[in-house]
N, C-alpha and C positions, 0 to 999 in steps of 0.2 A: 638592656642585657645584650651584650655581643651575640651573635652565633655560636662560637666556642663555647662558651660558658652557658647558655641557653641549653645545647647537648647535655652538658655534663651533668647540667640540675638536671632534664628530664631524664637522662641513663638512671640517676640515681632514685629520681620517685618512681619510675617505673619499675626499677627494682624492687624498693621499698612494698610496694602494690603485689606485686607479685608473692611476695614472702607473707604481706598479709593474708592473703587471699588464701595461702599453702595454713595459715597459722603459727606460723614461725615470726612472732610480733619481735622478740629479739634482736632479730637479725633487720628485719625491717626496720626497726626504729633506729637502727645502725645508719642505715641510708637514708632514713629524714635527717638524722644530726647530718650528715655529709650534705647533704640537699638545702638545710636551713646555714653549713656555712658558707655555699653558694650563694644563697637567695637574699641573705640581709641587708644589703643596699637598693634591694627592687621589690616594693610595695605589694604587692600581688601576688610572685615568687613566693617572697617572705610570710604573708598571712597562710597560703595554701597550704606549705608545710607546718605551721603552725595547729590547722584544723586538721591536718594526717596525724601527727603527734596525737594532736584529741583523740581520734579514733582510734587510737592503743589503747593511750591511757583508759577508754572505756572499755577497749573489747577487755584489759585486765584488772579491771574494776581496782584501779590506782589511783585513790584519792586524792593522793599528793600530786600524782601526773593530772590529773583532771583538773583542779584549781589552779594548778600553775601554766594549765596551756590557756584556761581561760583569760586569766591576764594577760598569757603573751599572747593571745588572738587578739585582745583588745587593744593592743598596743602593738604592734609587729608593723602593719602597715605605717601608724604615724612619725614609726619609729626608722624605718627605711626614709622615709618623706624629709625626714630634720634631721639623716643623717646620723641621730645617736640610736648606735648599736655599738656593741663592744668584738670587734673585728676578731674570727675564729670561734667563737660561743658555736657552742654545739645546739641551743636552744632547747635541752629538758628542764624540766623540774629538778634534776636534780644539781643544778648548778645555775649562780647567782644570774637573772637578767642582765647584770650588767659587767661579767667578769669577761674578759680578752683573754684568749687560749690560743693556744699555736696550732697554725692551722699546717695541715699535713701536704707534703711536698707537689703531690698530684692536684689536690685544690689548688695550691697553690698558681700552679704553672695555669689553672683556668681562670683564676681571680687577676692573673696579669692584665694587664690594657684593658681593664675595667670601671 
């Protein structure tokens, strides 16, 4: 992960963190989806946001968010490693592992020369 792009994930979980902390899981889990579409080509990046997702999904007792992060915790790293993710995935439960989304302009510009 470049420098550029190392910022912009950490801007965004520390954000994320921050909202948690306030109880504003909404807004925070805004910024793990921005964070996990940074993170998904870097094995470690990618699982971390993965396991902050978790911890929504529990603090809002989201069934559906809590099985679905467990898969993708289990899979997030191997999944960076081999390469297959589906490039722009916001990474909740509420949309496919494997569906490609457009990724929004300002990612964009940090996902360059990556």
């Amino acid at each position: 992960m470049n420098q550029r792009l190392r910022l912009g994930f950490e801007s965004e979980m520390s954000q994320a963190f921050a909202l948690y902390l306030a109880g504003e899981l909404g807004a925070a889990f805004r910024h793990l989806e921005r964070a996990h579409v940074l993170s998904q080509a870097h094995a470690l990046p990618h699982l971390r946001v993965h396991v902050a997702m978790l911890r929504i999904g529990v603090a809002r007792r989201d069934a559906r968010e809590i099985l679905g992060q467990w898969i993708r915790v289990l899979g997030a790293a191997p999944a960076s490693l081999l390469g297959r993710y589906p490039r722009g995935n916001t990474g909740g439960a509420n949309v496919h592992l494997m569906r490609p989304m457009p990724i929004p302009p300002d990612l964009e510009a940090l996902l360059d020369g990556t």
